[in-house]
C-alpha angles and dihedrals in degrees: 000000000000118000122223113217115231120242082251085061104045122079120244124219122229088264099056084037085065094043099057097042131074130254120277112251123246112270099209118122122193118247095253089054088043091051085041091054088047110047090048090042082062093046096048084047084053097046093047101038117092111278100273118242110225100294139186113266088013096199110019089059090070099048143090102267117187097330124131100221115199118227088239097062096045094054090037079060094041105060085041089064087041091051102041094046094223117183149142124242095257127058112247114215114253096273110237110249115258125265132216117274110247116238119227134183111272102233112204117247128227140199095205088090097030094099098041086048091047103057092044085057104049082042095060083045098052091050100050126114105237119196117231124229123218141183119315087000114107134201120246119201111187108198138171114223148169122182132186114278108181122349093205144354118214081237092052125024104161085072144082118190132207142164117283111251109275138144130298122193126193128182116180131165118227096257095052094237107112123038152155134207120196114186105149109212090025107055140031096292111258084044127254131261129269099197117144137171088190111125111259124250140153087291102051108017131171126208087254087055099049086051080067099063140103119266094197104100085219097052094039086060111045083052091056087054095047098046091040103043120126089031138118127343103319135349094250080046105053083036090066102035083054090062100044095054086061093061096053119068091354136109113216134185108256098250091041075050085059102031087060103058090042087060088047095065096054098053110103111265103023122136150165113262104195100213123023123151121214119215094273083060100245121147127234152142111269144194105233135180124187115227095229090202096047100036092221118116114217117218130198109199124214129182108269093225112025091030094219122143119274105167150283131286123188119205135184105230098169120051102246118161103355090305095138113224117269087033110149104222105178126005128178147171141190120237101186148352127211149125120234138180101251143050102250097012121120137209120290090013099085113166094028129086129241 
């Protein structure tokens, strides 16, 4: 007797495969899920990753910068991170969704005002009172910031995308060894360590190792070009944007505080921008170079009448990859500047903890 096989047991071609099953689903997700994968597939990377020693551009470095990420490939991420239950050991706080850049008029720079600036600048540096760190002691730096999160989605590409303003904590010791960062949202909540054994540079610097540096304008310089060539867009780029970073989340002797201005304006590009507002809102004159590959001007903010330091604003002056001109990518502002006794602690709370 001949045996029939049963359909189980018969194969099935690609064509009767199709038939059977049902059709695939539409894989569109609508730009407020596609923001929604994204933000939690960068804070599942940030759980996951190695705790991060104190870095240049601290924030912007994690993030999704200029890429059009397609709505396949986040969720694709997404379950990976689900199904893998990735994690770190502490809880982060839900992060706030992003929010859409705002857009300000680019004022033209100009070089007619950059020497005179310059040297009330490094004057007001050179006259301030900073404090000096010692042994056991650390030095906090409060600062309100927003970064770029996304510049454009497939689904959305006349709009750029960045945190919304919120708070940013930093406790480092003078040698550069222990550390904490707390930026709730953003971060495990409690905040992570920032403790590091790797040898300090320009791109990583401690106070200690700032102490080391050269107070000549000239000299400094020629050592940020050395130590910084090969990086980042151009050499007068990565020059400025060295210095900037000291000025962040960074405690300087007063005359390296000046010394370091006065290199600045001798670097090729930059120039004096009359009105900028830092993330706290608060209005000033700023120095200001244009990254020619990237089309943004960054923008260091100073107090129009006393010339300290108020904080940082990156705009997009040159229309790249759908970012609309005018477009502010990054803004900061410090808050406030100390040293205190204790890591997590914060000024004018000595003898408690953060």
């Amino acid at each position: 007797m001949i045996r029939k096989k049963s359909r189980r047991e018969e194969s099935l071609d690609h064509a009767e495969l199709a038939r059977l099953l049902p059709a695939p689903g539409d894989p569109h997700l609508s730009l407020d899920r596609h923001l929604l994968l994204e933000e939690h597939l960068m804070s599942e990377i940030q759980l996951t990753a190695p705790v991060p020693a104190p870095s240049r551009r601290p924030a912007r470095r994690v993030l999704l910068i200029g890429v059009p990420v397609t709505a396949a490939a986040l969720a694709g991420a997404f379950a990976f991170t689900m199904l893998t239950g990735s994690g770190g050991s502490g809880t982060t706080a839900a992060t706030p969704p992003p929010v859409e850049a705002p857009v300000v008029r680019i004022e033209t720079g100009s070089t007619a005002q950059l020497a005179s600036t310059v040297e009330h600048i490094a004057a007001a540096a050179s006259a301030s009172k900073t404090p000096e760190p010692g042994p056991g002691q650390y030095i906090y730096i409060k600062s309100k910031v927003s970064y770029l999160s996304v510049s454009h989605t497939d689904t959305d590409k006349s709009k750029t995308w960045v945190q919304p303003l919120h708070i940013r904590e930093t406790w480092n010791s003078p040698d550069g060894r222990q550390g904490w960062l707390d930026e709730p949202g953003y971060q495990p909540k409690g905040g992570i360590t920032l403790n590091s054994d790797t040898e300090r540079n320009l791109n990583g610097p401690s106070y200690d190792y700032l102490k080391t540096l050269p107070t000549d304008p000239d000299a400094l310089l020629k050592k940020i070009y050395k130590e910084t060539k090969g990086q980042g867009n151009s050499p007068d780029q990565e020059a400025f944007t060295t210095v900037g970073d000291l000025l962040k989340e960074q405690l300087a002797p007063a005359k390296l505080n000046a010394a370091l201005y006065r290199a600045a304006a001798k670097i090729p590009g930059v120039v004096v921008v009359d009105h900028a507002k830092d993330a706290a809102g608060r209005e000033g004159i700023a120095l200001a170079h244009v990254d020619q590959q990237s089309g943004d001007r960054t923008e260091w903010i100073f107090d129009r009448k006393t010339y300290a330091y108020l904080g940082s604003r990156g705009v997009q002056v040159e229309q790249v990859d759908d970012v609309k001109p005018g477009t502010v990518l990054e803004c900061t502002a410090v808050l406030e500047r100390a040293v205190v006794d204790a890591q997590k602690q914060r000024p004018g709370a000595q003898g408690t903890d953060a």
